[in-house]
C-alpha positions in Angstrom: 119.0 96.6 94.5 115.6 95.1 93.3 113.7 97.4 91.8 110.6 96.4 94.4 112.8 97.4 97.7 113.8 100.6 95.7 110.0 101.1 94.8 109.0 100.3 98.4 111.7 102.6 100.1 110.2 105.6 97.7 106.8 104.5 98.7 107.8 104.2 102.4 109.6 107.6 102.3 106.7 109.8 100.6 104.1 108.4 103.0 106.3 109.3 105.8 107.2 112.7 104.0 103.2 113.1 103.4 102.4 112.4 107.0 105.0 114.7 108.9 103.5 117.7 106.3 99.7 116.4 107.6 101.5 116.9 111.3 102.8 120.6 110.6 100.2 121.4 108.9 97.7 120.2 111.5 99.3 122.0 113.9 99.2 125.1 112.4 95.7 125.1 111.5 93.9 123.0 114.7 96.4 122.6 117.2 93.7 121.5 119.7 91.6 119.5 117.2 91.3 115.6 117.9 89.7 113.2 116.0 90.8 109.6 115.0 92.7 110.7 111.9 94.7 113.7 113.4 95.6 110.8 116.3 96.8 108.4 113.8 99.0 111.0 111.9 100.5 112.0 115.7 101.1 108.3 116.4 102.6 107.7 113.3 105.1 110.8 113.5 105.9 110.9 116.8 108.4 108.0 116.7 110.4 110.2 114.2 110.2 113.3 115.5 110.6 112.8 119.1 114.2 111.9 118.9 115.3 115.0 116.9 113.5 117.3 119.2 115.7 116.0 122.2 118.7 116.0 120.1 117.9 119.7 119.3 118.3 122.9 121.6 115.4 124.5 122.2 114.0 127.6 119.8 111.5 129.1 122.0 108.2 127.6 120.7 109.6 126.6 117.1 109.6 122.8 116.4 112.4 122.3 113.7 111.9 118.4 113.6 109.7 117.9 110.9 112.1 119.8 109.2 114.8 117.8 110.0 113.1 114.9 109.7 112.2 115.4 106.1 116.0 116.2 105.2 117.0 113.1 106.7 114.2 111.2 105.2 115.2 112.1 101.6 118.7 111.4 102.8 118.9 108.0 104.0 116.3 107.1 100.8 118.8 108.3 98.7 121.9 106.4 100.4 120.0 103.0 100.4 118.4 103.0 97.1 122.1 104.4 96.1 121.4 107.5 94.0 
């Protein structure tokens, strides 16, 4: 593989990484808090997250899809860059 896709797929899969972290952490912190960034971190993440949490049962009030989400980040960066 090109060593500019591998360097864009590591790029592309620590932003993501970064940006789910921003989420949890976010949430923790100012669940209710608004603001142009926190929106763009929540539009960003959402398309990942939101089909894990349906996949997942529910854990009465604990969201496991960041987690999740990470793991399988790393995973699929790992299987294209192939190592």
């Amino acid at each position: 593989m090109p060593p500019l896709l591998v360097n864009f797929i590591q790029l592309l899969a620590l932003v993501l990484w970064v940006l789910i972290l921003a989420r949890v952490v976010v949430s923790w912190i100012a669940p209710t808090s608004g603001g142009p960034l926190v929106a763009f971190i929540y539009q960003v993440t959402e398309p990942l997250l939101a089909p894990i949490r349906r996949l997942l049962p529910s854990t009465g009030g604990l969201d496991l899809s960041p987690m999740i989400a990470i793991l399988l980040l790393g995973v699929i960066a790992r299987l294209l860059i192939g190592g």
